[in-house]
N, C-alpha and C positions, 0 to 999 in steps of 0.2 A: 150805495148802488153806483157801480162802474159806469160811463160814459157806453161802453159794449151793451152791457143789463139793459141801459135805457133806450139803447135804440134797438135790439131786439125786443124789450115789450111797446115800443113807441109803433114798431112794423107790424107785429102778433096783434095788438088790437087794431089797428088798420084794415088789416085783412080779416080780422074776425068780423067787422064791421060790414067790409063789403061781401063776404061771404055770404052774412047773416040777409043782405039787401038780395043778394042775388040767388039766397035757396040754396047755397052750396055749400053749406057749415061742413057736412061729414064729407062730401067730396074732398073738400079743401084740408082736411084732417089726413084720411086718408091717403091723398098726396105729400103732404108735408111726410109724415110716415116715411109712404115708401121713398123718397127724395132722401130726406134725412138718412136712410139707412145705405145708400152710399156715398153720403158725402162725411157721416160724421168719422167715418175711417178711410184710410188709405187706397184709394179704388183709382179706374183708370178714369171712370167718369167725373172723381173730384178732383185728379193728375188736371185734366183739361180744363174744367169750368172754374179752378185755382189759379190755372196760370195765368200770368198778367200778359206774355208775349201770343195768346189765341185770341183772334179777334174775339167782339161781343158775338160777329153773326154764326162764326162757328159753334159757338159756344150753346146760340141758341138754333140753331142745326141740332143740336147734340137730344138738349131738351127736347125739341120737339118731336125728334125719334121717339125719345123714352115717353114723351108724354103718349105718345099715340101707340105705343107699345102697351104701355102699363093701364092707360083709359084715364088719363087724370081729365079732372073736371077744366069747364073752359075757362072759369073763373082760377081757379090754380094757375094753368097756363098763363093767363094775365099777370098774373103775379110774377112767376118764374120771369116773363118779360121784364117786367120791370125792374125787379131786382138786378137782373143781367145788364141791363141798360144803364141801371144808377152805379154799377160796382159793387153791391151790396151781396149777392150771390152765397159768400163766407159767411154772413149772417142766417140762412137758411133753418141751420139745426137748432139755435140758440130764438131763434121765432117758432120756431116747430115747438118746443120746451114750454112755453109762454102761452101761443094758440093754445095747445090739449090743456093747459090753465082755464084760459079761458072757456074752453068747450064744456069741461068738466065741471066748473063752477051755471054754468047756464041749462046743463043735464041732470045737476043734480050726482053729479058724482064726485067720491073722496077717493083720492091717489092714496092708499097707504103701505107705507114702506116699512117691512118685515125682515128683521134678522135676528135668524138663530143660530144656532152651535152646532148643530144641525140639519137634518132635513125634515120637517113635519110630514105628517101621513095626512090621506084626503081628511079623513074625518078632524085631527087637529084642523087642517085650512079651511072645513064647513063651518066647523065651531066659531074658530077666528071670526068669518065673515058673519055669522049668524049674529052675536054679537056686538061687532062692531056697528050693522046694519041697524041696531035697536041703540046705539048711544048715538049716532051720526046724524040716523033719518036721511039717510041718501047709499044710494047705490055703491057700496065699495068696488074698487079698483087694486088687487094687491101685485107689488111688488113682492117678494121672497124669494132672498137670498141665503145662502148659507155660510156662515164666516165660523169657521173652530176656533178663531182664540177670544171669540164671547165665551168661552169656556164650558156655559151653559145659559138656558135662562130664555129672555128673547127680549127685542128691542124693536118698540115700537114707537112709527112717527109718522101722525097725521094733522094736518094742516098746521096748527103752531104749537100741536100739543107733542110731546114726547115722554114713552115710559118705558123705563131701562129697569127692566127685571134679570139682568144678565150679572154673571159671574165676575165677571171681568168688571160692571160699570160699578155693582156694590165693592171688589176692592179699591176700584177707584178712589171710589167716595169715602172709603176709611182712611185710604192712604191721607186724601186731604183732609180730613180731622184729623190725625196724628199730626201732619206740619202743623195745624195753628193752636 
């Protein structure tokens, strides 16, 4: 784990912490959310709160627009403070990542990340989740995505488990029995 990793989940549990103290676990969620969705690409609002030559108070001028635009919780707000304050700000999305970890782990829900060759129909994604819901015993969460050169098949990965029924990972796996 990178020095980065550790201090985004050293911050994510921090604030899951006070979150959890303060009643604002899904506010706190929900902010991080919409925050993260424009910082973690190219926006004018991450131009600003990136740059090193805008003060801190600008910066948190900026925020507090959006926060009271958007309704972020006043426990978020706290946070976004501080962050801004410490420098830390560029860490925001990579704690957001960590937070929905811990959220998800305390709700009772599994992140699981789906790719097919494809697009699946409702009832293949009902089946999926129906499923997955009776080997898990927690609430699914599905990511699904669509990647064609899985060729076919589908690739699934949740929590430390992974199963690669795709085209592409069975030639894989021949390829590397024929090297040894």
């Amino acid at each position: 784990m990178d020095s980065l990793e550790i201090l985004h989940q050293r911050y994510a549990k921090a604030l899951f912490s006070f979150a959890k103290e303060r009643r604002s676990m899904e506010g706190v969620l929900r902010g991080l959310e919409r925050l993260s969705s424009f910082l973690h690409k190219e926006t004018p609002v991450s131009q600003v709160l990136f740059h090193p030559e805008i003060s801190k108070e600008e910066k948190l001028k900026l925020l507090d627009s959006i926060g009271k635009e958007e309704k972020f919780a006043a426990a978020f707000m706290e946070f976004l403070d501080f962050l801004v304050r410490k420098n830390r700000i560029k860490l925001a999305h990579g704690i957001f990542l960590r937070y929905r970890d811990y959220y998800d782990t305390q709700h009772k829900r599994a992140k699981v990340f789906i790719r097919s060759a494809i697009e699946l129909s409702r009832v293949q994604v009902k089946e999926l989740i129906r499923r997955l819901c009776g080997c898990l015993e927690e609430e699914v969460v599905l990511d699904i995505r669509v990647e064609p050169s899985l060729i076919g098949g589908l690739f699934v990965k949740m929590h430390d488990r992974v199963y690669d029924s795709t085209v592409l990972g069975r030639l894989n796996n021949l390829k590397e029995r024929l090297k040894a």
